[in-house]
N, C-alpha and C positions, 0 to 999 in steps of 0.2 A: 321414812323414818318410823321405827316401831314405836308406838305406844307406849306411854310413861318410861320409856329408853330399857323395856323388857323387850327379849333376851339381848337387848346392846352389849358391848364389851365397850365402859368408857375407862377413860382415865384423867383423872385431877391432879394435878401439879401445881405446885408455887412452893414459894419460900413461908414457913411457921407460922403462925399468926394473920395468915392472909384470908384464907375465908376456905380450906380444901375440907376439912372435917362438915364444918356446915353446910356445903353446899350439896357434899357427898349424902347427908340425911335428910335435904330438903327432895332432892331426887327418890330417895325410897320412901318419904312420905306415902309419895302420890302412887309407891310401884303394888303391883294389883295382886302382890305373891308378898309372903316371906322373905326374909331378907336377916342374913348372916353376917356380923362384920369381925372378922379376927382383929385384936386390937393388941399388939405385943408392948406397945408402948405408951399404954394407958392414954392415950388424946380422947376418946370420948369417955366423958365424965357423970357420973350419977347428978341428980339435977338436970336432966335436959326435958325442958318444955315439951315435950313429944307422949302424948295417951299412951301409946300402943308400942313402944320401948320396950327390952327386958335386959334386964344387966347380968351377968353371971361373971365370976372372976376365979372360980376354979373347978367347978362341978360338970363332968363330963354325965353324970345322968340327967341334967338339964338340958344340955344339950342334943341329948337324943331322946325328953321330951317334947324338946319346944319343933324338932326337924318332922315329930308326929303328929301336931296338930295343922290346922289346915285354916289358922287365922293370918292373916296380912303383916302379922308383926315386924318387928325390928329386933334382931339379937344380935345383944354385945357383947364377943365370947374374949376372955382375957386369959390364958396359960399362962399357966404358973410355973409349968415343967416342960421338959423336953416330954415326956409320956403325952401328956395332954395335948400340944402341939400335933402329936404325931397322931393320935387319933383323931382331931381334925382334917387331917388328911387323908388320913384312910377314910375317913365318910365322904370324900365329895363323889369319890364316884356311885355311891347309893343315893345319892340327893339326886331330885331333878322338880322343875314347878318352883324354882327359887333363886335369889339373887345373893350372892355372896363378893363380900366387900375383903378386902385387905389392905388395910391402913399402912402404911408406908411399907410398899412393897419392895422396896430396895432391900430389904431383908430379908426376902426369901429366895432369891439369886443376884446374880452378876450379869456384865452387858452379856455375855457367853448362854446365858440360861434358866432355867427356876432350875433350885434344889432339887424339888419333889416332882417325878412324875404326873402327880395326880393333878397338884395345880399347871402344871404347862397345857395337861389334857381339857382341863374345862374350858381354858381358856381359850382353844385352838376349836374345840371340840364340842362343849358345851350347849350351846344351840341347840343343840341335837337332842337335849333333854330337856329344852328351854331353862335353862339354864343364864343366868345375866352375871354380870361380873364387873364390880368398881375396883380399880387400885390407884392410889394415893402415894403419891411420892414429891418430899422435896426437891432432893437431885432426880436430875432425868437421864444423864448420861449411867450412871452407875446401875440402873433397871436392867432387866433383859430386854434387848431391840427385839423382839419378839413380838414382845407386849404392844409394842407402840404401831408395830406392823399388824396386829389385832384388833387394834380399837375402830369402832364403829363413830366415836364421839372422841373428843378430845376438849380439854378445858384446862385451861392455863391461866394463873394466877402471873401474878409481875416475875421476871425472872432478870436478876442481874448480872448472873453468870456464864459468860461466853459460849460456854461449849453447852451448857443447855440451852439456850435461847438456837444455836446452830444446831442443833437434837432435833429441834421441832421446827427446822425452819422451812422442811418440806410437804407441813401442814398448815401454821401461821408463821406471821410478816415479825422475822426473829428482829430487826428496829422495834417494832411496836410496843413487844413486850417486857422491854428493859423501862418504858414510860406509864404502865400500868400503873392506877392509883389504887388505893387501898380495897378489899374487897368487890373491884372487878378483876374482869376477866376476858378473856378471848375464847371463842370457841371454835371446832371443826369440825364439821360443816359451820358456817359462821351462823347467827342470830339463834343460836340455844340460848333462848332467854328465859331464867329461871327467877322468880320474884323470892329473894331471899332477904329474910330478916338477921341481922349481927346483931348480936350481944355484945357489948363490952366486954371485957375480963375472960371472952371464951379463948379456951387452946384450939388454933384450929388448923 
């Protein structure tokens, strides 16, 4: 298993409110590079207990300051436009030395594919520039199987619905995870045990 889950390809899943936003930040806490998270639908929120944070919500020359400095941070990049989306993608193939997250990935393709070249390439490819990669999604049948045929790690929150719990049933035990309590989880490989703290009232 690589270290602080750099350059792993995971993916976090459950249903809203279960714990996938937090657990997703407790992980890049500890990761030993910079760390990218596209967030189209605002789930991480200003207020988060975390030093080393940075929030931006429409500024693409923040963006390609904070990809030039060489501190361990956290960035929370939020477009506003399809412009702005789209130059996030055209920079991942000049990034490398970094971990880039995308918060409900069901939005950047279907079970058939991702949209953008660029991200099907990190993700497949990536490694190779050490390069790490979180995606987040509630639904897991509606993702690209791509992805899921990528992941080094996998972590599942409760899932009640049928054809995602059968999504993942040839990673974890698809019973188990319809009895999930609240803010656990299952892992794959099993016993990724990550000490996380829940807030009340957070979107996660």
């Amino acid at each position: 298993m690589k270290d602080n889950f750099y350059p792993s390809v995971v993916g976090i899943f459950g249903h809203r409110g279960y714990g996938k936003s937090t657990l997703c930040l407790e992980i890049l806490k500890t990761a030993p590079v910079k760390s990218i998270i596209l967030d189209r639908v605002n789930t991480f929120n200003r207020g988060i207990d975390i030093p080393n944070i940075v929030f931006n919500d429409n500024s693409i020359l923040l963006l390609r300051e904070f990809l030039e400095c060489n501190e361990a941070k956290i960035f929370i990049y939020k477009p506003v436009s399809r412009k702005e989306l789209s130059y996030f993608y055209n920079l991942i193939p000049l990034i490398e030395n970094c971990i880039i997250g995308v918060d409900e990935i069901a939005l950047e393709g279907n079970s058939k594919g991702f949209y953008n070249d660029n991200l099907h390439d990190l993700i497949h490819f990536g490694r190779h520039k050490n390069l790490g990669f979180i995606g987040t999604s509630q639904r897991i049948r509606n993702i690209p199987h791509s992805f899921i045929s990528q992941c080094d790690i996998i972590f599942s929150f409760a899932q009640t619905d049928l054809n995602d719990r059968m999504f993942l049933a040839g990673h974890l035990n698809a019973d188990e995870l319809i009895n999930i309590e609240m803010f656990k989880y299952l892992s794959f490989p099993p016993n990724q045990n990550i000490k996380i703290c829940f807030k009340k009232g957070r979107k996660n």
